[in-house]
N, C-alpha and C positions, 0 to 999 in steps of 0.2 A: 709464304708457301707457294712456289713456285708449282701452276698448272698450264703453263702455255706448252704441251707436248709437243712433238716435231718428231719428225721419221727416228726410231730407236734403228742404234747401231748394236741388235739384240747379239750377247754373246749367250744364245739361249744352254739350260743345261741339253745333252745326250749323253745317255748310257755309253760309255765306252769301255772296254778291258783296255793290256799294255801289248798283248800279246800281235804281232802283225803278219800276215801272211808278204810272200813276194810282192804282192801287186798292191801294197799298202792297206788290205782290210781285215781291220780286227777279227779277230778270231773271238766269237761271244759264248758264254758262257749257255745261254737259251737256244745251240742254234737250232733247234728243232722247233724253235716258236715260229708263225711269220711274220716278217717284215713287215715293219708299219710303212705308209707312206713316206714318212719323211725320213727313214732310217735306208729306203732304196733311194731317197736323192740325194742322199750324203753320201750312199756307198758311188753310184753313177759319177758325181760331181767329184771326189776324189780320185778314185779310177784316171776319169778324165785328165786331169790335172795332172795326177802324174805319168799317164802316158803320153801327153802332152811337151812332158820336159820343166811344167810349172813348180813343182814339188817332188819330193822324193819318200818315198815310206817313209824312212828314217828322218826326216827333218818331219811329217807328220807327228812320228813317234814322239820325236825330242818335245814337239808341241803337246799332246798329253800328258807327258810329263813334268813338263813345266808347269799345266793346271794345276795340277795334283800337289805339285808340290806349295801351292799356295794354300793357307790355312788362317782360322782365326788367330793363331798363334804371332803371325804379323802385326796385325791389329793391334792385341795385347801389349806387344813390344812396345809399339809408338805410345800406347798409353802408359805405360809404365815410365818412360822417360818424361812425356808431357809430367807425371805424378812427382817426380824425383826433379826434375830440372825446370824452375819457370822461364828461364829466357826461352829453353826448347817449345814449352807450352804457350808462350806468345808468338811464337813462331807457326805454330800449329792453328792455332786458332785464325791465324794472321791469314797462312795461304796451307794448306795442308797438306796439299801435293807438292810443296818441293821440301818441305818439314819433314814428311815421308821419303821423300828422294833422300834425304842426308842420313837416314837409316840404307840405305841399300836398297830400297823397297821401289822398283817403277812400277808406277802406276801408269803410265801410257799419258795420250795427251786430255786425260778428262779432269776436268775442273773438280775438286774433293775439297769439301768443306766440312770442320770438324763443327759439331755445337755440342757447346759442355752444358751438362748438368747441374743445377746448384741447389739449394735447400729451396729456392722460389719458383723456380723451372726444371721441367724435364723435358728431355725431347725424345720423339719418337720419328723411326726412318719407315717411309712404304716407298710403295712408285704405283701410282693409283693404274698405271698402262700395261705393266707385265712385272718386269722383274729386275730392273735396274739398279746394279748391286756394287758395291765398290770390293770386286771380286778379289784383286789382285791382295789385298790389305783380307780381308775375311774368308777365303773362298766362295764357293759357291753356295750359293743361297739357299736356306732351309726350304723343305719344299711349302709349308705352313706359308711363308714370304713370299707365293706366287699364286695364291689361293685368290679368287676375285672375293669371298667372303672379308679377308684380311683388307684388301684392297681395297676395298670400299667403306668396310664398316671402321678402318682406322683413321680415317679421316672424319666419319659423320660422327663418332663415336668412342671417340679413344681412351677416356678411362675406362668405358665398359671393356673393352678390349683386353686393356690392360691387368683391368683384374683377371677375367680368363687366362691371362697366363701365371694369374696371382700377384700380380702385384698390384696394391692397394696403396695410391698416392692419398694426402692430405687434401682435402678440398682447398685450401688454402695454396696448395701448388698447381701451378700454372701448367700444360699440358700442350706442346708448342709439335705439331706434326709437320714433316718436312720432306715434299715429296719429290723422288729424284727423276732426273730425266735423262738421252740420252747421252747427251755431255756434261752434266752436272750429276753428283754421287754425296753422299752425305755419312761420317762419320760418328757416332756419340761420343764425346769423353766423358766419361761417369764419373764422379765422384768419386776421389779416396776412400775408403773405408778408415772409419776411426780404427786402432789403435795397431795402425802400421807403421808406426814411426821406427826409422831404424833400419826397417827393410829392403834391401837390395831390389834392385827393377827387377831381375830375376823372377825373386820369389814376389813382387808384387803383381810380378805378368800372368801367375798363376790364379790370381782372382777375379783375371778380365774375363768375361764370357762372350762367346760371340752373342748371346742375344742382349748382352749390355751395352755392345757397341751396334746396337740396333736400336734399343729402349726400351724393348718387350722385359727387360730385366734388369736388377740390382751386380752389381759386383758381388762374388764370393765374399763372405765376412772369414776374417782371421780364424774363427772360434771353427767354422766349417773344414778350413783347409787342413788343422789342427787336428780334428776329428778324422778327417778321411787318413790325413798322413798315421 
């Protein structure tokens, strides 16, 4: 479990809408709140930039939306394939980010490493520094996964953890925490659910959750997606 941190290249969250005036700044939903500190040196620092000639509203825009359109849904995908395809899921486990590149998916140039789940080990993902998050593949991070309570106590403490979010491992299972930094990121592959045999990545992709590809949680079982359908 990797703790030698080094300067994060923080892609921290801000509140943003889609909506952009001329000069590049979002038009917010609160504007009658006031500005936080660092919400006037994002608005200054763009401004700048683009009256500078560096950026352009519109290529700002295309970049919120590009965030946005990243989702745990990603994630789900690459585990449904690792689920359905083993040569894919040695490839996964092997090097992640380019396992994920052959899906479509860039991850940029950060190291991503998958750790599966087995009936003896489970793993669980923090970043004990802030919020180091393998964005592009899950979105953006629960706010719970920025918390310094989470941050700290899942490393000292991780089944207690664990069960607060309710789940209840085996004493007999192993409890492997793995924390990211700012060029390494960390994937979970979970475990298939018994009795999906048959099932399209599709409809298997429907059982990932983002907090399983984190470890705070189980896959969906059959019998639930069943029920909700």
């Amino acid at each position: 479990m990797p703790h030698d941190h080094h300067d994060h290249d923080h892609d921290h969250d801000h509140p943003h809408d889609h909506g952009l005036s001329p000069s590049g700044h979002p038009y917010r939903q609160d504007d009658d709140a006031p500005l936080t500190y660092w919400q006037r040196m994002e608005i200054a620092v763009r401004e700048l930039l683009i009256e500078k000639g560096v950026t352009t509203a519109a290529e700002v825009a295309a970049q919120i939306d590009l965030m946005d359109s990243r989702s745990p849904a990603n994630g789900a995908a690459v585990v449904a394939r690792a689920w359905t395809d083993p040569a894919f899921k040695a490839r996964l486990l092997e090097n992640a980010g380019d396992a994920s590149r052959e899906m479509g998916f860039d991850i940029g140039p950060l190291h991503l490493i998958a750790v599966e789940n087995t009936a003896q080990a489970h793993n669980l993902i923090v970043c004990t520094l802030c919020s180091c998050y393998p964005r592009n593949l899950l979105g953006l991070p629960p706010d719970w996964y920025k918390t310094r309570a989470y941050r700290s106590r899942a490393v000292r403490e991780p089944r207690a953890v664990l069960a607060e979010f309710g789940l209840n491992l085996p004493d007999s299972t192993t409890i492997r925490v793995h924390d990211s930094t700012a060029d390494m990121r960390y994937i979970v592959l979970p475990a298939r659910p018994a009795g999906t045999d048959g099932w399209s990545e599709v409809d298997l992709a429907t059982l990932v959750t983002r907090d399983s590809m984190i470890g705070t949680a189980l896959p969906r079982s059959p019998q639930t997606v069943a029920q909700d359908g």
